[in-house]
C-alpha positions as CSV (number, residue, x, y, z in Angstrom):
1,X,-233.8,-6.6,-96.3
2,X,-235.6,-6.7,-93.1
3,X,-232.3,-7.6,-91.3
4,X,-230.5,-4.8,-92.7
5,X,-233.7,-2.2,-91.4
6,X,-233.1,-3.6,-87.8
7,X,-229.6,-3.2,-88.2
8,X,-229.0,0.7,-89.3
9,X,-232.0,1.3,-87.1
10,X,-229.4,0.2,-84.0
11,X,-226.4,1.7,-85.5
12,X,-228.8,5.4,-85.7
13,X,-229.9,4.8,-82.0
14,X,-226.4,4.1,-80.6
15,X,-225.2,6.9,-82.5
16,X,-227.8,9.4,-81.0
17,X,-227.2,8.2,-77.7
18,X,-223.1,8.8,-78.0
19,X,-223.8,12.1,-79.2
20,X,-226.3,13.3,-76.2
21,X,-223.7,11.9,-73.9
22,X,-221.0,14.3,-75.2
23,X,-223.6,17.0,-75.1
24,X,-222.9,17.4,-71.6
25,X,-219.2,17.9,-69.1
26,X,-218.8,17.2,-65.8
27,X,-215.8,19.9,-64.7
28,X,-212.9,18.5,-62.6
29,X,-215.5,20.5,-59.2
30,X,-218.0,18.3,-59.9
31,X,-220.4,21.1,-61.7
32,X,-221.9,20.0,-65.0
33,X,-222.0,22.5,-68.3
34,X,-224.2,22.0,-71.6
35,X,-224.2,22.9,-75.1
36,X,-226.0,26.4,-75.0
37,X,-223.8,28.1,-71.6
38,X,-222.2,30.6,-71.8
39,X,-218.7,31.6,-71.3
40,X,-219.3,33.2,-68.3
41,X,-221.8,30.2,-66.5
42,X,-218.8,28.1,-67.4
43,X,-216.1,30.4,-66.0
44,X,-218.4,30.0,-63.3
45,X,-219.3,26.4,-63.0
46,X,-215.9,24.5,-63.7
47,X,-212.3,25.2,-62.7
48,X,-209.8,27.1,-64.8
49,X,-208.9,25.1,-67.9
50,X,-206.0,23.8,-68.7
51,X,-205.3,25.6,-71.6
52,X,-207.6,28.3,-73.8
53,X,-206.9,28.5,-77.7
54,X,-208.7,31.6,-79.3
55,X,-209.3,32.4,-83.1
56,X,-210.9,33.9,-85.5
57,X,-212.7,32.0,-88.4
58,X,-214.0,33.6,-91.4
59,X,-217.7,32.6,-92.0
60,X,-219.0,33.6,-95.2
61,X,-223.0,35.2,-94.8
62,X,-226.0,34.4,-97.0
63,X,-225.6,37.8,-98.6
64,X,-222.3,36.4,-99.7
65,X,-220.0,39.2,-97.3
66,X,-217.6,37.7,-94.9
67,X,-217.9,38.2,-91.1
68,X,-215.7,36.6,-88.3
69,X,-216.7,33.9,-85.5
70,X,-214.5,34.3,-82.7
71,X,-214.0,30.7,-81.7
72,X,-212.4,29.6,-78.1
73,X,-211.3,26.2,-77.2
74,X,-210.9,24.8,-73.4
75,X,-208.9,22.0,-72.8
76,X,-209.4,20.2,-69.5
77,X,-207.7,17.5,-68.5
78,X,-207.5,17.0,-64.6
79,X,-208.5,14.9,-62.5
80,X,-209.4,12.9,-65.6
81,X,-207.3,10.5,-67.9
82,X,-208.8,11.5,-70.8
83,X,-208.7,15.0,-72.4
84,X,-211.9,17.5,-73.1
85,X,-212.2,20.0,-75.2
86,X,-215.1,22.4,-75.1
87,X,-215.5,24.5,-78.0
88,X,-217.1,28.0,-77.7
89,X,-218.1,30.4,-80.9
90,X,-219.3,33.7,-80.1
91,X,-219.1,32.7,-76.2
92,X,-221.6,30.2,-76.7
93,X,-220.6,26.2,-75.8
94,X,-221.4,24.8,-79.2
95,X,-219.4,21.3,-78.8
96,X,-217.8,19.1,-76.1
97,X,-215.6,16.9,-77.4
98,X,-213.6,14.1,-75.7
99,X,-210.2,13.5,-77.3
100,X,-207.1,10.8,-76.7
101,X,-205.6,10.0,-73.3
102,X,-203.9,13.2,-71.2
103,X,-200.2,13.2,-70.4
């Protein structure tokens, strides 16, 4: 039993620790964004993406109406081999996420 303890234990820590390293990009300049910027300090950070995808995605409210997150994603994939995709919602930086190799 004890074995098993030490052994999710690790698997929770070395979790945590890839998550916080995606909390964070490094922009093709050199300039790093977090979680929590805004569009425009990353507009103003980082390079032009390589591609922006916008939409619209119906979130239902407590009081059980519907509104509508506008949600942006940036893909960057220069100077880099793999790609990055930076989600915003509402113009907030909400995720960074790194996906398969770039073309």
């Amino acid at each position: 039993m004890r074995h098993l303890f030490l052994a999710l234990a690790l698997a929770l820590s070395v979790t945590a620790l890839n998550s916080r390293a995606e909390a964070a990009f490094r922009c093709p300049n050199g300039n790093l964004v977090d979680t929590g910027d805004s569009i425009a300090v990353v507009t103003a950070k980082c390079d032009a993406p390589t591609s922006i995808s916008k939409r619209s995605d119906p979130v239902e409210t407590e009081r059980g109406k519907i509104r509508y997150d506008e949600v942006q994603e940036w893909v960057y994939t220069a100077n880099s081999t793999l790609v990055h995709i930076l989600t915003f919602i509402n113009g907030v930086l909400v995720s960074i996420n790194t996906g398969g190799f770039a073309r």
